[in-house]
N, C-alpha and C positions, 0 to 999 in steps of 0.2 A: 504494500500500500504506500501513497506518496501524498504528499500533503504539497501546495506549493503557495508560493511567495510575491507578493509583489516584489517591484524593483526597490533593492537597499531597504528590506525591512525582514523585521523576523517577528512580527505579528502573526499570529495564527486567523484566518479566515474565519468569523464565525459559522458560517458553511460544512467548515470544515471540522469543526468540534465536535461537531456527531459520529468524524471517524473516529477522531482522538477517546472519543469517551468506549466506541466499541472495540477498541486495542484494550483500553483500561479496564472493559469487562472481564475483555479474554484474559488477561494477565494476570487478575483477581483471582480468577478462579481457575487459576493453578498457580502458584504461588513459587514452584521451582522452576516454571518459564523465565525466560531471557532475548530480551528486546534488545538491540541495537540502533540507534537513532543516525544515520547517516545524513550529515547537515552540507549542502550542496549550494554555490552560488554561480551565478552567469560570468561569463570572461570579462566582463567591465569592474573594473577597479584594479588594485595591484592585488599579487599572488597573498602579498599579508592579509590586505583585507577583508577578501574573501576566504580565506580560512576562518577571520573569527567572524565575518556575517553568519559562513554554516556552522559554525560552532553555538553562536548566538540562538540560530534556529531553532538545530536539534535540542539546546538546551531547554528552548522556550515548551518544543514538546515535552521532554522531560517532566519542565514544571508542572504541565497541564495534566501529565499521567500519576504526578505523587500526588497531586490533591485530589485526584479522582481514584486516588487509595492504592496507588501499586508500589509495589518497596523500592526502597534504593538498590537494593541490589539485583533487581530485575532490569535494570535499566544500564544502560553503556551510550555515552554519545563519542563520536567522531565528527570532525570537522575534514572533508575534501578539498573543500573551496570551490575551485573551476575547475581540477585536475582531473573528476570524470565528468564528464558533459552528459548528459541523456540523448542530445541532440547535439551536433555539428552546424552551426552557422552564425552569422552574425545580423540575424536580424532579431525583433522581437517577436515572433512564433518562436523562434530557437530557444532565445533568452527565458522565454515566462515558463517552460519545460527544464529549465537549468537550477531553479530558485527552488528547492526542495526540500523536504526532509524525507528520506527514505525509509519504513519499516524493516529490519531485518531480525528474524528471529534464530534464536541461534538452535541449533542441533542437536539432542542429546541423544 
């Protein structure tokens, strides 16, 4: 599942909350699950900055998943920045597919 962003922001879409909230069901109710929050930004700005936009991101889902009851230690964020693209290009269709937070859950 992906969650996405406008330009230079790491606001969560209200929209989009309803995903955030049925990750945080799923999570709940199993308690040894393991999310990774993969934070992703578009090729505009420098290499730094976009690290911590997706850092900012992924964190912000973080936040949205602990008060919506899932542990700290279910939870893992990473910052990309622009270094994996979802899409290739330099326009805005590319861009707003670039600004993401990725769900990844991990394997046991």
């Amino acid at each position: 599942m992906v969650i996405y962003f406008d330009f230079d922001s790491s606001e969560v879409h209200p929209d989009d909350r309803i995903v955030v909230e049925a990750h945080a069901q799923i999570l709940a109710r199993d308690p040894s699950s393991e999310v990774v929050l993969e934070g992703h930004a578009d090729e505009r700005g420098s290499r730094e900055y976009n690290v911590a936009l997706g850092e900012r991101r992924a964190n912000g889902v973080r936040d949205m998943l602990r008060l919506l009851g899932v542990g700290d230690g279910q939870i893992r964020t990473v910052s990309y920045g622009e270094e994996r693209p979802a899409t290739i290009g330099h326009e805005e269709e590319s861009w707003s597919r670039n600004r993401r937070v990725e769900f990844a859950y991990v394997a046991r």
